[in-house]
N, C-alpha and C positions, 0 to 999 in steps of 0.2 A: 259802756265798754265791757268786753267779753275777755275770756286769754289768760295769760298767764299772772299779767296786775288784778289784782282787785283794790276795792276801795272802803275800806272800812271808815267810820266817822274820821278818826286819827287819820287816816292816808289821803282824805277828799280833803283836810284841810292844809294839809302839805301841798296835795297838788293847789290850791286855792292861790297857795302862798307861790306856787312857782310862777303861775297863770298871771300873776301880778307885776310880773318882771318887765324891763325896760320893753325885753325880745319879744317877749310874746304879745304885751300891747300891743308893740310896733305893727305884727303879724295880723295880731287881730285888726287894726287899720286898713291894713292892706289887704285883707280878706274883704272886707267891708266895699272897699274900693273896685273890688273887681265885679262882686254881685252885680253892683250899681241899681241896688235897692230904689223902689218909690213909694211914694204913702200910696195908702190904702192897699199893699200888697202882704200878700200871705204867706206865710213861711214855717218852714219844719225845720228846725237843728237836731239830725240826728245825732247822740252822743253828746251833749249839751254842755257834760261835764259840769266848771263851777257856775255855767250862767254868764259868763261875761259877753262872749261874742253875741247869745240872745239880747244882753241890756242895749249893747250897741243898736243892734238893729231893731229892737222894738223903738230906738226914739227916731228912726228915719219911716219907717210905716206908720206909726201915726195909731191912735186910735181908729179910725178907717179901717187899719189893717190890722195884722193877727202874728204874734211871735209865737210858736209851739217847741218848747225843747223835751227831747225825752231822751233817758238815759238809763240804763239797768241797773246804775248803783243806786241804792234808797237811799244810802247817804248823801251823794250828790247832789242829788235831786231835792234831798231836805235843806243841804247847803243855798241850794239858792232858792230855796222857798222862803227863808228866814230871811232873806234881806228884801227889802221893798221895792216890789215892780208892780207896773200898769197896769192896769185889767187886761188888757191884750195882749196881755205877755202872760203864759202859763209852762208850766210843767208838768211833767207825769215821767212815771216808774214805765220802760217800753222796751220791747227787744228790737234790735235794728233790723231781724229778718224777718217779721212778723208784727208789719204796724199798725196799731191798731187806730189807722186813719182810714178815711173814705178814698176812693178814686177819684183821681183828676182833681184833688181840693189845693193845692198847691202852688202858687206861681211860683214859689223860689224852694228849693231844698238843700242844705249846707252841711255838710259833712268832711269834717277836721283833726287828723289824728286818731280816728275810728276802726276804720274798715279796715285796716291790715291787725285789728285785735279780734275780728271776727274770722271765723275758721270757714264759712259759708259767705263767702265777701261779694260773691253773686247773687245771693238771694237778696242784698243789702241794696246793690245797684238794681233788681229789678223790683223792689219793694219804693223805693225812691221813683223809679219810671211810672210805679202804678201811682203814687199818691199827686205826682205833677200833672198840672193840668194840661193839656196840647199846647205846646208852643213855651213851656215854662220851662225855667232851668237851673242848672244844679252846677256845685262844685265841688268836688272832693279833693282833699289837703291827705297828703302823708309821706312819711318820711321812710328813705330808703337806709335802714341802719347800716349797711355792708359801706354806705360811701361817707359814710362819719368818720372824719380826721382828729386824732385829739393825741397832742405829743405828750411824749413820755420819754426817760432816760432806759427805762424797763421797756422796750416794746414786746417785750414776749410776752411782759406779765399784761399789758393793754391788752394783745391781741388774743388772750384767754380772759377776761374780764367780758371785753366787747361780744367775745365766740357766746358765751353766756349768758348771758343779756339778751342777746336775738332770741332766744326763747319765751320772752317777757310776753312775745306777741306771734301769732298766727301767721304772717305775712311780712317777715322784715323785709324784704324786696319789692313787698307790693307795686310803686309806683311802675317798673318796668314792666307790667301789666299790664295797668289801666287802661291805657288806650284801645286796645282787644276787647278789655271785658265790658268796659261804655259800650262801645258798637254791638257785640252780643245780644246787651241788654237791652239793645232800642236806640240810646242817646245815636244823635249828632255829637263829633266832639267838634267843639269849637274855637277852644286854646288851650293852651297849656305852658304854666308860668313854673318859676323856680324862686323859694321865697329863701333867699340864706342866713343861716343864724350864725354869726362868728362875734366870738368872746378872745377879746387880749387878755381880760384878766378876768379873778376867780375872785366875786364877790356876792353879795347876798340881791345885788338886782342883777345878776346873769343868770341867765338860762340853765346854763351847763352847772353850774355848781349844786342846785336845784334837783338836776338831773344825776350829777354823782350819787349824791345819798339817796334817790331811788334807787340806783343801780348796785349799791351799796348792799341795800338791805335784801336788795332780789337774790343777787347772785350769791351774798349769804346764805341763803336759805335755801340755794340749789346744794351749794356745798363740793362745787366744783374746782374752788382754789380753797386754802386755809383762811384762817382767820388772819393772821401775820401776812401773808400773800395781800389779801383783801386792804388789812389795812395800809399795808405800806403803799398799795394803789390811789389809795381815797388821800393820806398826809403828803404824798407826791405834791399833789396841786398848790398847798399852800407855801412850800419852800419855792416850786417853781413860779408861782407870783408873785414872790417876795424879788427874786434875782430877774424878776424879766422878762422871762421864757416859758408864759401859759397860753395857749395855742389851740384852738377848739373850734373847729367848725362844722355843722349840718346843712345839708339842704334839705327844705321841706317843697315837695312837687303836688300844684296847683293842676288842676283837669276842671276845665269850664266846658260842659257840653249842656244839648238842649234836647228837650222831646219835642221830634216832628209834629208841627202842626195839621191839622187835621185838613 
């Protein structure tokens, strides 16, 4: 990942610890689900992050086939080196606009909450067209942050907190793009899914609460609202779960397209 996050050892194990949530397995499932993986096939995750969606699919290819995740954070990237996988399942430190793979070596390439933290989101898509082989195919995941719903009694203070935060990343809109920039870039598109994350309540296996104190410490550090502002946004949630009334939902948008066979 490129943009406004970065990920120092301490932030790749935050994200680690979010990546572990009810939401985001589920997601990962169903990311899984849509590839519709086989053994002996080959695969690039670009943005790899903590490695999880690589674990998943390195045990549906098989020794046969080949997991490759690469991500710009070193620390990410040592995160899931430490823990034990396949020999067919590897890592490396990579930039998503400039990869340092072969043409056409790909059947499958997976990219998840990425591309709209890249400022160059086209070079990304035709860097992906180059590394797939004729006929192989790809899916990029990401979320549209302008249609993120998340109640509050303050909506003025929400709606400068959220204004904020879209700065995290290169592309908060990205998804109402993609479809344009696939075609651009080569791809056939071939579907296009909508994966939703909704939280009634605010606990340490939701998503969103995970996602608060990211957002917490980001827009801290812009210094856009106060500290008192800020805080009274982040202890919001816990009174509002206690009474009832915690409310939070994303969609995250799925694009499955393919490179023309030859």
């Amino acid at each position: 990942m490129s943009g406004g996050l970065t990920f120092t050892d301490e932030a790749a194990r935050h994200l680690e610890k979010t990546y572990r949530t009810k939401d985001i397995v589920a997601q990962r499932l169903e990311t899984i689900r849509h590839l519709n993986l086989s053994a002996g096939e080959k695969v690039l995750d670009i943005g790899c992050g903590p490695g999880f969606l690589c674990e998943g699919m390195s045990e549906i290819v098989g020794r046969d086939g080949a997991v490759v995740g690469i991500d710009i954070s070193r620390d990410l990237v040592g995160l899931c080196d430490r823990r034990k996988h396949p020999t067919w399942l590897s890592y490396e430190v990579g930039d998503a606009t400039k990869l340092n793979q072969p043409d056409a070596s790909f059947d499958v390439v997976v990219c998840t909450q990425v591309a709209e933290y890249i400022p160059d989101v086209d070079a990304v898509l035709s860097e992906a067209f180059r590394v797939l082989k004729p006929g192989g195919r790809t899916i990029f995941i990401a979320t549209d942050w302008d249609a993120l719903v998340w109640f509050s009694d303050d909506a003025k203070r929400m709606a400068a907190v959220l204004k904020s935060w879209e700065a995290h990343c290169a592309h908060p809109r990205l998804p109402r793009a993609m479809p344009h920039r696939l075609k651009n870039a080569g791809f056939r598109l071939d579907h296009a899914f909508v994966y939703p994350l909704l939280n009634l309540s605010y606990d340490d296996d939701s998503y969103s609460k995970g996602l608060s104190t990211i957002i917490e410490k980001f827009v801290g550090g812009r210094g856009d609202l106060s500290a008192g502002e800020l805080n009274g946004w982040l202890n919001e949630f816990e009174r509002l779960n206690e009474a009832g009334r915690y409310f939070f939902s994303s969609n995250r948008y799925g694009f499955k397209a393919s490179r023309p066979a030859l």
